[in-house]
Every structure is written in structure tokens, then in C-alpha cells.
ROGUTOR-685968 format. One record per residue (C-alpha): y, z, x; residue number from 1. Coordinates in pm, 1 decimal, decimal comma, padded with zeros to 6 digits. Layout:
BEGIN
+----------+----------+----------+-----+
!    north !       up !     east !  nr !
+----------+----------+----------+-----+
!        Y !        Z !        X ! NUM !
...
+----------+----------+----------+-----+
//
This chain:
BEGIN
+----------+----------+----------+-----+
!    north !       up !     east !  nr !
+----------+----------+----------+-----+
!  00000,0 !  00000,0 !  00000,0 !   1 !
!  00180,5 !  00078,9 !  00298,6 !   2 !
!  00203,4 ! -00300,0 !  00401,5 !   3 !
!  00435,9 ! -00407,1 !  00067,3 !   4 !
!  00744,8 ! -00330,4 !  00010,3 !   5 !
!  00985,5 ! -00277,8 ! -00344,6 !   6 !
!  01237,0 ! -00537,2 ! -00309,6 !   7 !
!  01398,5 ! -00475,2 ! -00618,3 !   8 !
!  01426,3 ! -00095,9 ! -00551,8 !   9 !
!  01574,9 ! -00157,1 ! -00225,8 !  10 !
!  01810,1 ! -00386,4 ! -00376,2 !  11 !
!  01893,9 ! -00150,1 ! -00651,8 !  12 !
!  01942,5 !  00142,9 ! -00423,2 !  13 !
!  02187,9 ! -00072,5 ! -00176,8 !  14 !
!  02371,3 ! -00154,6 ! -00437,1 !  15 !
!  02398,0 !  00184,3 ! -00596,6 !  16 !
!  02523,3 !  00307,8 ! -00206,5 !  17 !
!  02770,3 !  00071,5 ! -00238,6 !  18 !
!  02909,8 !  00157,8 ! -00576,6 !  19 !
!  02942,1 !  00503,3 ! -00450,0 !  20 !
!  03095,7 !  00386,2 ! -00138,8 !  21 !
!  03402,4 !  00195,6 ! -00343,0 !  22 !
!  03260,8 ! -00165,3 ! -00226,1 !  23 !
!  03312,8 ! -00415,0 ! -00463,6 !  24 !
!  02930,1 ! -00499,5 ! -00625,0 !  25 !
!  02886,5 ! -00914,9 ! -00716,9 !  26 !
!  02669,0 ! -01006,6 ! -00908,6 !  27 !
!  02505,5 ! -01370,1 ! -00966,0 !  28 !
!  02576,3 ! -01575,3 ! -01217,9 !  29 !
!  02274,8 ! -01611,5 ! -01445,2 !  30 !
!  02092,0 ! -01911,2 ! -01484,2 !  31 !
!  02210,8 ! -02149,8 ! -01770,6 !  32 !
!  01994,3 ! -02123,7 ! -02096,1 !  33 !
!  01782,9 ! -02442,5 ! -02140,1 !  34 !
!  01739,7 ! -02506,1 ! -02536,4 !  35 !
!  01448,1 ! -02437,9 ! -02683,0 !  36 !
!  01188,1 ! -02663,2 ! -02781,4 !  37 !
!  01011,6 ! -02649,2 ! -03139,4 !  38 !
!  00700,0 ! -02674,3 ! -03099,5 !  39 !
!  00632,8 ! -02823,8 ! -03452,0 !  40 !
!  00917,3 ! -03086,8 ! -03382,5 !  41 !
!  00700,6 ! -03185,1 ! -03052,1 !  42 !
!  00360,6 ! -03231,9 ! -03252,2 !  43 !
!  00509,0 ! -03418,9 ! -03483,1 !  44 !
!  00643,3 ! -03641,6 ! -03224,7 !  45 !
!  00330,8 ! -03686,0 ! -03074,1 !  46 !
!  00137,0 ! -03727,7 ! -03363,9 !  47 !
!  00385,0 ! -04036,4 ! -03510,8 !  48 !
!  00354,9 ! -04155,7 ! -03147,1 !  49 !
!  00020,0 ! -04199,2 ! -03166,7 !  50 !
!  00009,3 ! -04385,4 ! -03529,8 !  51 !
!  00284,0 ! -04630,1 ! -03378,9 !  52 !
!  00049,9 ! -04682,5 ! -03100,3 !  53 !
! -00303,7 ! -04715,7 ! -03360,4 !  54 !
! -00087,4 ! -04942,0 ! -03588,2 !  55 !
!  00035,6 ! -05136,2 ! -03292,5 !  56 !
! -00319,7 ! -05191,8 ! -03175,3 !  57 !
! -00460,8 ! -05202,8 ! -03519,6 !  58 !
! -00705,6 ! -04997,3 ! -03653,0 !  59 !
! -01062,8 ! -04937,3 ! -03501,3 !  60 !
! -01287,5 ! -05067,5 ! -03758,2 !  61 !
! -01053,9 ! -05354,2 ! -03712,0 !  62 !
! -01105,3 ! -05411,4 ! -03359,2 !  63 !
! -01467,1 ! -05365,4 ! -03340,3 !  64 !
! -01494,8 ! -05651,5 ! -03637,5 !  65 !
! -01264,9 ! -05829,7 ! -03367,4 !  66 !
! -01497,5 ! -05745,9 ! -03056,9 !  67 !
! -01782,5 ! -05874,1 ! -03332,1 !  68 !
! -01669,7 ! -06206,1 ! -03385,9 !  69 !
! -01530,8 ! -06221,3 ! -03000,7 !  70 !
! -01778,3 ! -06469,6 ! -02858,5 !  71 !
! -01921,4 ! -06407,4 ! -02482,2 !  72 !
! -01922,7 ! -06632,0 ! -02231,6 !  73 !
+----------+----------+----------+-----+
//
């Protein structure tokens, strides 16, 4: 245990030294908030992309009659 160290408790304590010391403290700007996603909004994508992309290639039982009357060289 001896081999890891707290960084965030040595941070904290520096920082609390140097509050009561009268330094100034900074502090980082936090990290800009992506938007969330909906998660129903992004399966419903999905799913309508994947009917464009049946319809575009037409439907199976389609293609197989297709592949049926496809003759082989």
C-alpha cells in the first residue's frame, strides 16, 4: 500500500495550506458539457437507416427470386 500514493488528498491538502497561507487558490475551468444523446432518438435512427437500406436493396424474398432466375455461367 505503501508504493501508491493519494493524489487527490495531496492536492486537496496543498491547496488547503495555501488558503490558510493568503495565496490566491485557481481553479480550472471545467470541461464544457457535451449534449446528451437520447438514446430512443438514436434507435430510431438506426432502425429507419436500416429500412432505407432493405428498401434500397429490395426485400429478401425478392432477391433470392432474383438470385433464382439469375442464370450461371
Amino acid at each position: 500500500l505503501d508504493q501508491y500514493e493519494d493524489e487527490y488528498r495531496k492536492v486537496l491538502l496543498d491547496r488547503i495550506q495555501a488558503k490558510l497561507n493568503g495565496q490566491p487558490i485557481t481553479v480550472a475551468e471545467a470541461a464544457p458539457e457535451e449534449p446528451e444523446m437520447d438514446l430512443v432518438d438514436a434507435l430510431m435512427a438506426s432502425i429507419n437507416a436500416e429500412k432505407a437500406k432493405a428498401e434500397a436493396n429490395g426485400t429478401l424474398s425478392e432477391r433470392i427470386e432474383e438470385l433464382k432466375t439469375t442464370e450461371v455461367k
